[in-house]
C-alpha positions as CSV (number, residue, x, y, z in Angstrom):
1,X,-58.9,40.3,96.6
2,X,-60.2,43.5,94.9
3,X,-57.3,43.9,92.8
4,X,-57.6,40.7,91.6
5,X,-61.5,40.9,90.5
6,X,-60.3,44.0,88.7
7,X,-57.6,42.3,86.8
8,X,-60.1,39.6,85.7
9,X,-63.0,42.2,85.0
10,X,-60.1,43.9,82.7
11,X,-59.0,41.0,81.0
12,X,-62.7,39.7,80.4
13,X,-63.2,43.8,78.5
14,X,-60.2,42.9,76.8
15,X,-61.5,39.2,75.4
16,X,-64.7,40.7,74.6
17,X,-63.6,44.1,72.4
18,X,-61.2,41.5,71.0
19,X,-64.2,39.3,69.7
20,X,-66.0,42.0,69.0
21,X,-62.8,43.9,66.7
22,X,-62.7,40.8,64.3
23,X,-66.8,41.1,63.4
24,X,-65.5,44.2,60.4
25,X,-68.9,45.5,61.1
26,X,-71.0,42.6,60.1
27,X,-73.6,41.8,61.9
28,X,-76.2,39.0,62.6
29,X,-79.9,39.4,64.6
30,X,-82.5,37.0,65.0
31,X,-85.3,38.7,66.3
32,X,-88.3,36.4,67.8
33,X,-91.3,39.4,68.5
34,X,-92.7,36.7,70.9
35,X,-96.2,37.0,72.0
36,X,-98.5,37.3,74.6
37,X,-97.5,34.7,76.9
38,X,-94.0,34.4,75.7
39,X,-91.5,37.1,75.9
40,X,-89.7,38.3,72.7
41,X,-85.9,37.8,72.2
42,X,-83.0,39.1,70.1
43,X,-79.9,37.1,69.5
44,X,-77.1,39.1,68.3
45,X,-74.2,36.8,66.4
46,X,-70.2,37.9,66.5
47,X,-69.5,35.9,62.9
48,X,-66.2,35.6,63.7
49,X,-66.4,34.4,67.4
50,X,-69.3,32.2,67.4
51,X,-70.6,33.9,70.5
52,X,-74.2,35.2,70.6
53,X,-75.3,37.9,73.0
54,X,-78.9,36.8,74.1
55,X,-80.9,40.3,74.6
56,X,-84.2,39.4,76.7
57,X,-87.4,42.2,76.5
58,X,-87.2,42.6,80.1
59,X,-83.2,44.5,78.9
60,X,-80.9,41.5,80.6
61,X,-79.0,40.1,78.5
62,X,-76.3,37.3,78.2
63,X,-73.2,36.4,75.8
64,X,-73.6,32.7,74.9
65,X,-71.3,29.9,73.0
66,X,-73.1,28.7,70.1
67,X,-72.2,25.6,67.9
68,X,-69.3,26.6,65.3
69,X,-71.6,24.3,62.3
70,X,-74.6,26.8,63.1
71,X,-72.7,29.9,62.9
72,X,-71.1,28.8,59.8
73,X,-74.7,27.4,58.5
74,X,-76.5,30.3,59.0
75,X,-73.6,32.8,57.6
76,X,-73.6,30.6,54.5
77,X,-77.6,30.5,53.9
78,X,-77.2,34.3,53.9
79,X,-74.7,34.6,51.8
80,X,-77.0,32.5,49.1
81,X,-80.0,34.2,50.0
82,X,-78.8,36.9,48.4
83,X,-80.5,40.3,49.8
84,X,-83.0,39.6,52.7
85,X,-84.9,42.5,51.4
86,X,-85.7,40.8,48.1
87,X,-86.8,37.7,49.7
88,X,-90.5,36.8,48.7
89,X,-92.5,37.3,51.1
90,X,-94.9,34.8,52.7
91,X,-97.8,35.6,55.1
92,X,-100.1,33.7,57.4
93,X,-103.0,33.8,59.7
94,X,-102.1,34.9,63.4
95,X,-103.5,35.6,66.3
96,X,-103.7,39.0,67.6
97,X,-102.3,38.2,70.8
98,X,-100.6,34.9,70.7
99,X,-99.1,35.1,67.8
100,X,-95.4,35.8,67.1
101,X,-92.9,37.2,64.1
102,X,-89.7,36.1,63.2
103,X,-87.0,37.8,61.3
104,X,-83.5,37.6,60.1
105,X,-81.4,41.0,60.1
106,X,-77.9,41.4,58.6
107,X,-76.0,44.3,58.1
108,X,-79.0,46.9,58.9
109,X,-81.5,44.3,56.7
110,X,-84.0,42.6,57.9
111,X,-86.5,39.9,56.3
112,X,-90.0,39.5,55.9
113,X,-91.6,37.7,59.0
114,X,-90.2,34.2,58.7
115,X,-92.3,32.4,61.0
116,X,-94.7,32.1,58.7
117,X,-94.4,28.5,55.9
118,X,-91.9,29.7,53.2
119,X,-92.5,28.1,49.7
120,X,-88.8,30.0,49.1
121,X,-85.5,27.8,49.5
122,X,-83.8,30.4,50.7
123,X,-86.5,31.5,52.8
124,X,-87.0,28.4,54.7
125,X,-83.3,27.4,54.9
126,X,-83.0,30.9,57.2
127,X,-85.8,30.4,59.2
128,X,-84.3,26.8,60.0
129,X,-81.0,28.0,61.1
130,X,-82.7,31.3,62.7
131,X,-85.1,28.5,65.1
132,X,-82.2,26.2,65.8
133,X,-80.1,29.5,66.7
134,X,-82.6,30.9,69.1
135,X,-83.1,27.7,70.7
136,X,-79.6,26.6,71.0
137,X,-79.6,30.3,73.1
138,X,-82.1,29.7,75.0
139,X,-81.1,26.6,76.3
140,X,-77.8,27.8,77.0
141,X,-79.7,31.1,78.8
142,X,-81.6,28.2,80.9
143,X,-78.9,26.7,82.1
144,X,-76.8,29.2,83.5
């Protein structure tokens, strides 16, 4: 019995260096600051693999199928967004304690706080695909 759990634990390394061999380096975080009340989250995308590793503030964490059309959505909103850094940046009135920040890092780069209303295309097409990301994550991290 052991040997087998080892064989399986060896050939589940093996499937996820594989995954993770194809990213070239790139790579994709939504980070949700979260609050008060709710407990932030950072969902790391493999590009290539349209796997997310779900990273929880309390340090679990958990690698996650998402949808192959919002890997592909998101990649190609940041690809026409240009530099996140050179995003405009939009601000808002939050509270001090409940309220929450979300950003969009690739490569090293990270956006201006998204959660806030974007009056920028680009802007507010990331912050669409970033939301629908972290809760297609969270739903799958629900439902373990």
């Amino acid at each position: 019995m052991r040997h087998n759990e080892s064989v399986r634990n060896i050939a589940k390394a093996i499937f996820v260096l594989s995954g993770c061999a194809l990213l070239g380096g790139a790579q994709v975080k939504i980070i949700d600051t979260g609050s008060t009340n709710i407990p932030g989250v950072n969902v790391v995308l493999e590009n290539s693999g349209h796997y997310a590793m779900v990273e929880r503030r309390d340090g679990s964490k958990q690698r996650v199928k998402l949808k192959k059309e919002l890997c592909d959505r998101l990649l190609r909103d940041l690809k026409a967004a240009g530099g996140l850094s050179e995003l405009p940046k939009s601000h808002c009135m939050k509270s001090a304690s409940f309220g929450s920040s979300l950003y969009v890092e690739y490569n090293g780069v990270r956006s201006a706080d998204l959660s806030c209303p974007q009056r920028d295309d680009r802007a507010a097409a990331l912050k669409k695909d970033a939301g629908e990301i972290l809760s297609a994550a969270k739903g799958r991290e629900l439902s373990r």
